[in-house]
C-alpha positions in Angstrom: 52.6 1.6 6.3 49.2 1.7 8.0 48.0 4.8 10.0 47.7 2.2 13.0 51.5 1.4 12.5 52.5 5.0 12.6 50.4 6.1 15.6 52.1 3.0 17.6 55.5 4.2 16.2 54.7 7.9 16.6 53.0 7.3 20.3 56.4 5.0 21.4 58.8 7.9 20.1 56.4 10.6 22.3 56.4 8.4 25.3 60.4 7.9 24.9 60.4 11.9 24.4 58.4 12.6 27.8 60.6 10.6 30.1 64.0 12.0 29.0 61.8 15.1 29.9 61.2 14.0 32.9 63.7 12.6 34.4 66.9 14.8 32.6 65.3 17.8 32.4 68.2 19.8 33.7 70.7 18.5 30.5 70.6 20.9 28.0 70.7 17.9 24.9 67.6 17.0 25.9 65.9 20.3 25.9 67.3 21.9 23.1 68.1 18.9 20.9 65.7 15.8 21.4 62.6 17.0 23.0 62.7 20.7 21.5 64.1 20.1 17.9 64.3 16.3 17.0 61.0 14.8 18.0 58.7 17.7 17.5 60.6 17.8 14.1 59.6 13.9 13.1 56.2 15.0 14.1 55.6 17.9 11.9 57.7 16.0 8.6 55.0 12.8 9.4 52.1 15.8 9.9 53.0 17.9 6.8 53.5 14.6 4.5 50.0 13.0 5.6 48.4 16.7 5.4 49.7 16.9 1.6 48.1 13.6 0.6 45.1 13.4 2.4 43.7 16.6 3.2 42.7 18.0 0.0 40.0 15.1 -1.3 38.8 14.3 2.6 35.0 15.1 3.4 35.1 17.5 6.3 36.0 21.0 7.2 37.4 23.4 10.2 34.3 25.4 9.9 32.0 23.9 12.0 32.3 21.0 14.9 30.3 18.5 12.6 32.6 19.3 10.1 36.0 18.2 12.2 34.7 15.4 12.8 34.0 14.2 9.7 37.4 14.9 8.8 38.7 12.8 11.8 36.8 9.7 10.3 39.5 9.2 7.8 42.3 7.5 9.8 45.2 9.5 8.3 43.3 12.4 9.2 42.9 11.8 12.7 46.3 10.9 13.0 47.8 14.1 11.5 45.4 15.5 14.4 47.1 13.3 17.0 50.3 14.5 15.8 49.8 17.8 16.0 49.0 17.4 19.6 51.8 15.0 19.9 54.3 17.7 19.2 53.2 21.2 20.7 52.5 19.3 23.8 55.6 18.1 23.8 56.9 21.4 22.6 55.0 23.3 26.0 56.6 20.4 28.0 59.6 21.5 27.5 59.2 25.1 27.4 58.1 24.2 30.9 61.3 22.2 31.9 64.0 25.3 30.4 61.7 27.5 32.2 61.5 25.6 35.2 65.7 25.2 35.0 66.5 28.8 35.0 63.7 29.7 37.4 65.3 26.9 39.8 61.9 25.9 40.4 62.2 22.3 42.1 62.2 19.1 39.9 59.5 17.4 41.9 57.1 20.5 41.3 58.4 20.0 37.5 57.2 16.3 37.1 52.8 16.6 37.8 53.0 19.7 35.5 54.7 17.1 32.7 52.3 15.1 33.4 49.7 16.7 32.8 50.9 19.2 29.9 51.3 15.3 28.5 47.9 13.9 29.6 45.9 17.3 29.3 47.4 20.0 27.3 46.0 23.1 28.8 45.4 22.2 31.9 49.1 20.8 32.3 50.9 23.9 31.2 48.1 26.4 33.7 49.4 24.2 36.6 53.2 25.1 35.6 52.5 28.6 35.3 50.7 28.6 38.7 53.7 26.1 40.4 56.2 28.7 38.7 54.6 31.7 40.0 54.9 30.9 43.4 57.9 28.2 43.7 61.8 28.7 43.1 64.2 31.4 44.4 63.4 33.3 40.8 59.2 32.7 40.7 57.9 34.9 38.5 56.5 36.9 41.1 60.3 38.3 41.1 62.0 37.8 38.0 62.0 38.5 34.1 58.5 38.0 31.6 57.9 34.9 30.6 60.4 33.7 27.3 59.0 32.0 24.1 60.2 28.8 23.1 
């Protein structure tokens, strides 16, 4: 199978992954068996096997900016990299949407912080902790800390 392959497999699988999230993120299979076990867990079993076999001869290193992306020019590489994204993004996502369920913050506030926790990491899950800070009868300004996935 060709890296190409596997990032159109691995991309269609996210994409399936995100709206479920989405759109059902108040049943509990969803957020505790597809998008917060299953999923993440094809990601990581693709990640570790393409780390094994193609890290260890690949030009490159973590050490300096040059050095990741020379490491990213091999194709397997930079598709363990998209992986890796693929699946703690997906991972935050729905941290965000169990979060978001027992804070009773309000679907449609719910759906741009997907979004962009999908499209923009970071960024995505800083707009859910704003949103959740201020929206829902248990906003963080009144309720618990924060749980961990």
């Amino acid at each position: 199978m060709s890296p190409d392959l596997l990032f159109s497999i691995t991309n269609a699988l996210a994409m399936l992954a995100w709206v479920l999230l989405a759109a059902v993120p108040g049943r509990r299979w969803v957020t505790d068996i597809v998008t917060g076990k299953v999923v993440p867990m094809i990601f990581a079993v693709v990640y570790v096997a393409i780390v094994a076999t193609m890290f260890a001869g690949a030009d490159g290193s973590f050490s300096t900016l040059a050095g990741v992306a020379t490491l990213f020019t091999n194709r397997w590489l930079l598709l363990a990299g998209w992986l890796h994204y693929l699946a703690f993004d997906l991972l935050i996502g729905t941290w965000e949407a169990r979060d978001a369920r027992e804070r009773g913050v309000p679907h449609l506030l719910l759906v741009p912080c997907l979004f962009a926790t999908l499209m923009f990491g970071p960024a995505g899950w800083l707009l859910y902790m704003a949103i959740s800070r201020t929206s829902g009868p248990t906003s963080m300004r009144q309720s618990r800390p924060v749980q961990t996935l």
